[in-house]
C-alpha positions in Angstrom: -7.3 -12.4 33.7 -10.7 -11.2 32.1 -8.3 -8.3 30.4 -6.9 -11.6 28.6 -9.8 -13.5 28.0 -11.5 -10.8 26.2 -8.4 -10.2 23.9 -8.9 -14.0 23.3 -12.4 -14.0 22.2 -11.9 -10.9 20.0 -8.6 -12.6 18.0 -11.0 -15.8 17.8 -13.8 -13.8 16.3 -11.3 -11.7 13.9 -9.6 -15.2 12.7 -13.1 -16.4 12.3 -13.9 -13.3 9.9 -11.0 -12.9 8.1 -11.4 -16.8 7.0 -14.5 -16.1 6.1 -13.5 -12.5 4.0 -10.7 -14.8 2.6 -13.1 -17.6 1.8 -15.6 -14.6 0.1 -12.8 -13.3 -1.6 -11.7 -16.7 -3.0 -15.5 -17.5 -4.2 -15.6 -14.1 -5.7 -12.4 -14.4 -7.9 -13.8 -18.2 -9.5 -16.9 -16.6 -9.7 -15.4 -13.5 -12.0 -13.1 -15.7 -13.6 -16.3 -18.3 -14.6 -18.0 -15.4 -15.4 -15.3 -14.1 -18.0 -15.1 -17.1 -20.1 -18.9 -17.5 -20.0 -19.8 -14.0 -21.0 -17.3 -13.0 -23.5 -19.1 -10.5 -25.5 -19.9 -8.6 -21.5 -19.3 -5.1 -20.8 -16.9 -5.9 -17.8 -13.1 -5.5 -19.1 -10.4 -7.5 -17.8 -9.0 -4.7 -16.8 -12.1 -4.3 -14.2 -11.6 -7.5 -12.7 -8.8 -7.5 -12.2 -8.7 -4.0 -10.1 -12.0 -5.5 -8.3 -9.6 -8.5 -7.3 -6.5 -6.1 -6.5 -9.7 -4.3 -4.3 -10.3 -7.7 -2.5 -6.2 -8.6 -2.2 -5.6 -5.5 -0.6 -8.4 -6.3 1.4 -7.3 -9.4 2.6 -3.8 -8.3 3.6 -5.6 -5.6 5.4 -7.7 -8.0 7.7 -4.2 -10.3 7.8 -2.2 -7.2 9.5 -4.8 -6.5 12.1 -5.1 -9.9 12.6 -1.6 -10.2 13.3 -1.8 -6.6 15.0 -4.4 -8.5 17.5 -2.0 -11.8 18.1 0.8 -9.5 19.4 3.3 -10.2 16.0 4.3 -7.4 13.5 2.2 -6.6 10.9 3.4 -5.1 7.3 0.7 -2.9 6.8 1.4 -0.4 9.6 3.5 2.6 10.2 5.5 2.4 13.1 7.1 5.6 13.1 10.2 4.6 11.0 10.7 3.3 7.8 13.9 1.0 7.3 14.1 1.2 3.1 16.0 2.6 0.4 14.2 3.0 -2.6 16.2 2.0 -5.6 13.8 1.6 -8.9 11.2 3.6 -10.3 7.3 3.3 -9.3 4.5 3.6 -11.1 0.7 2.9 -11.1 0.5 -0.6 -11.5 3.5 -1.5 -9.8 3.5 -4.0 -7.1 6.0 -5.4 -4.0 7.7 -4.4 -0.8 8.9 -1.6 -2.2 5.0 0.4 -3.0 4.5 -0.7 0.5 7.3 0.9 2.3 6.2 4.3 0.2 2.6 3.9 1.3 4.2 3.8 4.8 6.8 6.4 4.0 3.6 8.8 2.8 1.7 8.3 5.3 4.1 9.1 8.4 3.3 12.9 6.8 0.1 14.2 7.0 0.9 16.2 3.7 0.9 13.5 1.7 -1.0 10.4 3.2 -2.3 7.4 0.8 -6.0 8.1 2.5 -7.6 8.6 5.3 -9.3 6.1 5.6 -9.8 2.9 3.9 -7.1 1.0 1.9 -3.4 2.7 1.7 -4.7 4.1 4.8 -1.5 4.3 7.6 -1.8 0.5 9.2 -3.6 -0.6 6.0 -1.2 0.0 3.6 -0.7 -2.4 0.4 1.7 -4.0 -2.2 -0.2 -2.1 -5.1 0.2 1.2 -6.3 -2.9 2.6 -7.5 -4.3 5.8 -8.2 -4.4 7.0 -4.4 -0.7 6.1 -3.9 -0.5 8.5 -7.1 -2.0 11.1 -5.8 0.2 10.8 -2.9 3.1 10.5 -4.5 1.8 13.8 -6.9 1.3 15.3 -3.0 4.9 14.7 -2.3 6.4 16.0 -5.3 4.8 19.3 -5.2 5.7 19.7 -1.0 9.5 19.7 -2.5 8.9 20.9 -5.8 11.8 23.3 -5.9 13.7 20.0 -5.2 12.2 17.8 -7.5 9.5 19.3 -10.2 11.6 22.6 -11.0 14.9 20.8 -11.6 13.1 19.0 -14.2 11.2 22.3 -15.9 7.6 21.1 -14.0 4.9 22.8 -11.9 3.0 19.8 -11.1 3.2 16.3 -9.6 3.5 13.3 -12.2 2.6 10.7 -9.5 5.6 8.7 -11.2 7.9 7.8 -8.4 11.6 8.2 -10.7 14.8 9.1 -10.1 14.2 12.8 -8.4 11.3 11.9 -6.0 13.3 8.4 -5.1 16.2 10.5 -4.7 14.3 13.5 -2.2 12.4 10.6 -0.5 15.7 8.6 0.6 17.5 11.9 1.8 14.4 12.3 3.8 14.1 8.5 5.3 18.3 9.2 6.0 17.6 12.4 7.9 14.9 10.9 9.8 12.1 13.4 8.2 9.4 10.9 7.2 11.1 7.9 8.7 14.3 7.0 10.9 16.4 5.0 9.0 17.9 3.0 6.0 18.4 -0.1 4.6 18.4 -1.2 1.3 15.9 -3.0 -1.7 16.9 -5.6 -3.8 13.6 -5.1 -5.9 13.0 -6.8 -8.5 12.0 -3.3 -10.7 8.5 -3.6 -10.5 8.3 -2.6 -6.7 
């Protein structure tokens, strides 16, 4: 009974956090957004804000899926040694949706070519939002079967581009059961 209690107190403590990171995060984007209009003529781009927001998003789903992890449910940011997805349009830095998260997941079941880690894109923190370490990871996984996927295409080195070869190598892989233990298919929208 204790055993139970104690698993009770810690969810209530992590709900009580992650409202309050959420509630942080929230403040934080007004705040940058305020900020913006006010300061035009600033030295902080658009383009910085909005990867410090992506930074806090990814943050927040983070917090979400050990939340969940903690009430027993099924969380979309960990790798449960399969990965039920076929990847069926082209990734790239920037992109975002279901599909950049099964990749994360489908990285990081090899310790080859794991997101990070630690830390966001991290295996049970994964995100929606290909950045530069999915990239990298992606660059990882292209060089492991280079004779499959660079050298066909008259390369030494990993683009970090997820297109037709890597999607192509990665979904023979998830088939076999290499990285993952099954299929099932995407109807992405071509941005993830």
């Amino acid at each position: 009974m204790k055993k139970f209690m104690k698993i009770d107190t810690i969810e209530k403590t992590f709900s009580k956090t992650l409202f309050g990171v959420t509630g942080l995060a929230v403040a934080l984007m007004m705040a940058f957004g305020g900020a913006v209009a006010a300061n035009a003529d600033d030295s902080t781009t658009t383009a910085d804000l909005q990867a410090q927001i992506a930074s806090l998003l990814q943050t927040i789903q983070s917090l979400q899926s050990q939340l969940a992890a903690l009430q027993g449910g099924k969380t979309t940011g960990s790798v449960s040694g399969s990965v039920n997805y076929t990847f069926t349009t082209d990734l790239h830095t920037g992109s975002t949706g279901i599909g950049v998260l099964k990749l994360q997941q489908a990285l990081n079941a090899d310790p080859d070519t794991r997101v990070a880690a630690t830390g966001a894109g991290s295996p049970g923190m994964e995100s929606q939002y290909y950045g530069s370490l999915t990239a990298n990871a992606v660059s990882r996984f292209q060089e492991k079967y280079a004779s499959e996927i660079l050298f066909p295409l008259g390369l030494t080195k990993g683009t970090g581009y997820f297109g037709a070869s890597t999607r192509a190598k990665m979904n023979a892989l998830l088939a076999a059961g290499a990285t993952g233990t099954s299929t099932g298919t995407s109807t992405g929208n071509g941005t993830g």
